[in-house]
C-alpha positions in Angstrom: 10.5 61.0 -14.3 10.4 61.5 -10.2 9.8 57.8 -8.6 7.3 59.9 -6.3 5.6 57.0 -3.9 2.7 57.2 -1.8 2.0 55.3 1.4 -0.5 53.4 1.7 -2.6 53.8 4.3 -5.9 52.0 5.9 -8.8 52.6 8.0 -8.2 51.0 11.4 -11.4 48.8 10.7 -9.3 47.4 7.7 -6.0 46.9 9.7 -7.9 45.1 12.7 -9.6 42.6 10.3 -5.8 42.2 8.6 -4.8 41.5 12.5 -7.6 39.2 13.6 -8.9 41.8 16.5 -11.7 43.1 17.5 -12.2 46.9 16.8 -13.5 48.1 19.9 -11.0 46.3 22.0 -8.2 48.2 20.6 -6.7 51.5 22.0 -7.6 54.8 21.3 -4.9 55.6 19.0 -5.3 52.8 17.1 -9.3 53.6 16.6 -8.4 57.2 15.7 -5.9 56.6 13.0 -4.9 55.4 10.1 -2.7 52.6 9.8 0.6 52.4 6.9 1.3 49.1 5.3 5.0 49.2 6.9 2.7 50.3 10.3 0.5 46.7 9.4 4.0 45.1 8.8 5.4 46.4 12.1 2.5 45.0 14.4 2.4 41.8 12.9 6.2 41.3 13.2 6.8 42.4 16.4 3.2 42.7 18.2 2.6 45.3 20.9 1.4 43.7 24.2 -2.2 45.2 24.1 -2.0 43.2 20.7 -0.7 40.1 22.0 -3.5 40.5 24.8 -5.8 40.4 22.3 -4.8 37.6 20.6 -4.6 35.8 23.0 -7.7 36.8 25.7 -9.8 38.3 23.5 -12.8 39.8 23.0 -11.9 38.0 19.4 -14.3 39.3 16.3 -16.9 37.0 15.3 -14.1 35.4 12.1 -12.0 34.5 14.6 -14.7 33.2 16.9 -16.2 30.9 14.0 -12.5 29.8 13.6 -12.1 28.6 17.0 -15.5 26.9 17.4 -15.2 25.1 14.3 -18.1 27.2 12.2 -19.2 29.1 9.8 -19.9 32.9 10.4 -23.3 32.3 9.8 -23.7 29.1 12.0 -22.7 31.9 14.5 -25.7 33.7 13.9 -27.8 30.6 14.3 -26.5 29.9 17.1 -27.7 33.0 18.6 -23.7 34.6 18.7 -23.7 38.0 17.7 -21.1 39.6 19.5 -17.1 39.2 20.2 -16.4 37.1 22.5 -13.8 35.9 24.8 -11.3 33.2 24.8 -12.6 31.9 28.1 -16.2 32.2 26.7 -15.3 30.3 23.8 -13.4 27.9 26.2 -16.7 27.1 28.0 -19.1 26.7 24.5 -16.6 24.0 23.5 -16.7 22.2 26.8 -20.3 22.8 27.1 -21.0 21.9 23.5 -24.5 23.1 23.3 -26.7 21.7 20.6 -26.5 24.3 18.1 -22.6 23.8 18.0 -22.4 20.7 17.4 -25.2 21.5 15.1 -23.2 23.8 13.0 -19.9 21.7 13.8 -21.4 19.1 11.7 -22.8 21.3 9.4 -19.3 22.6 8.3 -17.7 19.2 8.6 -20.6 18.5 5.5 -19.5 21.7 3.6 -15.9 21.3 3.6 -16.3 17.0 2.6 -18.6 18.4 -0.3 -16.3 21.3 -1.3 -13.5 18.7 -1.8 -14.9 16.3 -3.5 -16.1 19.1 -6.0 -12.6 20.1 -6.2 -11.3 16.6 -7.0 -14.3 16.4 -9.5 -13.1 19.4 -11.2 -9.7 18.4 -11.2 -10.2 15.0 -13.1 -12.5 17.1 -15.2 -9.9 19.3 -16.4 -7.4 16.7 -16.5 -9.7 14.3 -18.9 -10.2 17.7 -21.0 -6.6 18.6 -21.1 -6.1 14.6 -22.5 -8.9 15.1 -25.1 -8.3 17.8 -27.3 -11.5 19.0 -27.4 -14.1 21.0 -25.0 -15.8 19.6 -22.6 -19.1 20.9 -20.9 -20.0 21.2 -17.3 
């Protein structure tokens, strides 16, 4: 039996989201090819500069955005954000803190409080289920 192995390869739309950047901000050669899992493994162990630029300045993709503003994608798009953007635009919405941020801000701060205490719900659930031999329902 030959130990024949492939490698794995990726769209570069697949390794940007894997790398946090924004497509269109990357070179040429990294738009036109394809990328190799120990290629993936090499950028994000020792980044490139135009990588590190990236991180770092932007333009970041709209994940990354929500990230740093505190949001949800969607929040984004409610907020009228459709587009990369910038660390020094993203800079100037969170000293500006327009209205729709702090908006969504608050929004998420809502989600994540109820997505815990669902969790901790679930978890005494299952652990009053485990102590009772029987089936519980939902």
């Amino acid at each position: 039996m030959k130990s024949h192995r492939s490698t794995q390869t990726m769209k570069p739309a697949t390794a940007a989201k894997k790398l946090g950047v924004y497509l269109p901000a990357t070179p040429a050669e990294f738009q036109e090819g394809v990328v190799s899992r120990a290629e993936l493994d090499e950028l994000q162990a020792e980044p490139p500069e135009w990588l590190l630029e990236l991180r770092r300045n932007g333009p970041h993709p709209r994940p990354v955005v929500a990230a740093k503003l505190g949001v949800s994608i969607a929040g984004l798009a409610r907020g009228g954000i459709t587009e990369a953007l910038t660390t020094e635009q993203i800079d100037a919405l969170k000293q500006d803190r327009p209205q729709w941020l702090e908006k969504e801000r608050a929004t998420q701060a809502e989600v994540r409080k109820e997505a815990a205490r669902l969790k901790k719900r679930n978890a005494e659930r299952g652990a009053r289920s485990a102590e009772q031999s029987g089936t519980s329902r939902a």
